[in-house]
C-alpha positions in Angstrom: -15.2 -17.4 -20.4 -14.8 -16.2 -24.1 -13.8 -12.5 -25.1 -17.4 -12.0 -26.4 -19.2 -13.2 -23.4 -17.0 -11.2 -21.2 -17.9 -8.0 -23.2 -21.2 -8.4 -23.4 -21.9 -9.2 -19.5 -19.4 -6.3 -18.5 -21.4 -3.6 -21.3 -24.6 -4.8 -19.6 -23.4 -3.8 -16.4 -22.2 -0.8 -17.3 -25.4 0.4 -19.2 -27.4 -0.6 -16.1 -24.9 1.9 -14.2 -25.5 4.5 -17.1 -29.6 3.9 -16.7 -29.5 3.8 -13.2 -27.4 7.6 -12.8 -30.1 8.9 -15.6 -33.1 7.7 -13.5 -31.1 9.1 -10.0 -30.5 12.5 -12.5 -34.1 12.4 -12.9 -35.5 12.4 -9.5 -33.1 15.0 -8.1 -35.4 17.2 -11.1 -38.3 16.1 -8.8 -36.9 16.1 -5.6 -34.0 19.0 -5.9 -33.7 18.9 -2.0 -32.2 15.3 -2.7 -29.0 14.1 -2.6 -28.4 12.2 -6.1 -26.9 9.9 -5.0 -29.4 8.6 -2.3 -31.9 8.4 -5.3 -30.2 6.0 -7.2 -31.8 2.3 -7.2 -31.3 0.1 -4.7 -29.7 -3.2 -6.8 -26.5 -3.7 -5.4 -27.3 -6.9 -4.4 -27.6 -8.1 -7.5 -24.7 -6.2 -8.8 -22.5 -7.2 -6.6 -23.4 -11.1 -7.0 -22.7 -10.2 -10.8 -19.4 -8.9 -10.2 -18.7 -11.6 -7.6 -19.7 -14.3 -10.5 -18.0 -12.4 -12.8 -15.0 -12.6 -10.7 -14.9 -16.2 -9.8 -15.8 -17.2 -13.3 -12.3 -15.3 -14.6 -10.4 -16.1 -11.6 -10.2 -12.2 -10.8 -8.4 -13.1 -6.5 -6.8 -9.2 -6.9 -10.1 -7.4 -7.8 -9.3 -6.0 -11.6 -12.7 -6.4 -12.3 -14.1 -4.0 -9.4 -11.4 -1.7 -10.0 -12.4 -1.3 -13.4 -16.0 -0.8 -12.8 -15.7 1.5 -9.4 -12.0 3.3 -9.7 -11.8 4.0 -13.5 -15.6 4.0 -13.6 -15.8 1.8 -16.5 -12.4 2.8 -18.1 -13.4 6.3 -18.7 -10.9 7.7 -16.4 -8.1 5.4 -17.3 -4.8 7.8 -18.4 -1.6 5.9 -19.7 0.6 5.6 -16.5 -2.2 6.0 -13.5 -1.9 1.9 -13.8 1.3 0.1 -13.4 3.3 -2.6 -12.0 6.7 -4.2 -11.4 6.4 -4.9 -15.4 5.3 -1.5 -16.3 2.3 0.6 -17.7 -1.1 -2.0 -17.4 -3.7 -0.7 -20.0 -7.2 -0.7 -18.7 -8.8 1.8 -20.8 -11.7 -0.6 -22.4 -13.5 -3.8 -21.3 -11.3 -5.9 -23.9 -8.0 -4.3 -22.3 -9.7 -5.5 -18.6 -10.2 -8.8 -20.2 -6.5 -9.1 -21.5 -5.5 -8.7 -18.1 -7.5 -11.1 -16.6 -6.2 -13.8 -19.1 -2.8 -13.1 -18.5 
């Protein structure tokens, strides 16, 4: 898959993620007896197939890719040093660094 393609289908998933935490944010206004995060939209399904296709399309076998999205919630809580290997310091502070990694 090329650089571009990569970024666009991993910015789409994240703005979905933004949209679908602003629409959850929204309810609990409605419903503040609500737990936010039982508000937010049921589309894991088709998340999940993304990230699976996603995956096997950049031959992703130790999970970068879901790590990225679920541990560093889209990069924005990548610090130098909190990922690392045998080789050192692994940068994963942006979808292009995520895609670096995956090409290595």
């Amino acid at each position: 898959m090329r650089k571009e393609q990569f970024i666009e289908s991993m910015t789409l998933l994240e703005n979905q993620s933004k949209l679908d935490v602003r629409s959850a944010n929204d309810l609990g206004k409605v419903f503040p007896n609500a737990h936010v995060a039982n508000l937010l939209p049921s589309n894991s399904l088709i998340t999940e197939g993304y990230i699976d296709l996603l995956s096997f399309i950049m031959g992703d076998t130790n999970k970068w890719i879901e790590y990225y999205i679920y541990e560093l919630d889209f990069g924005s809580k990548y610090k130098d040093g909190c990922v690392s290997d045998s080789s050192g310091n692994i940068k994963l502070g942006s979808i292009e660094d995520l895609y670096n990694l995956l090409k290595d």
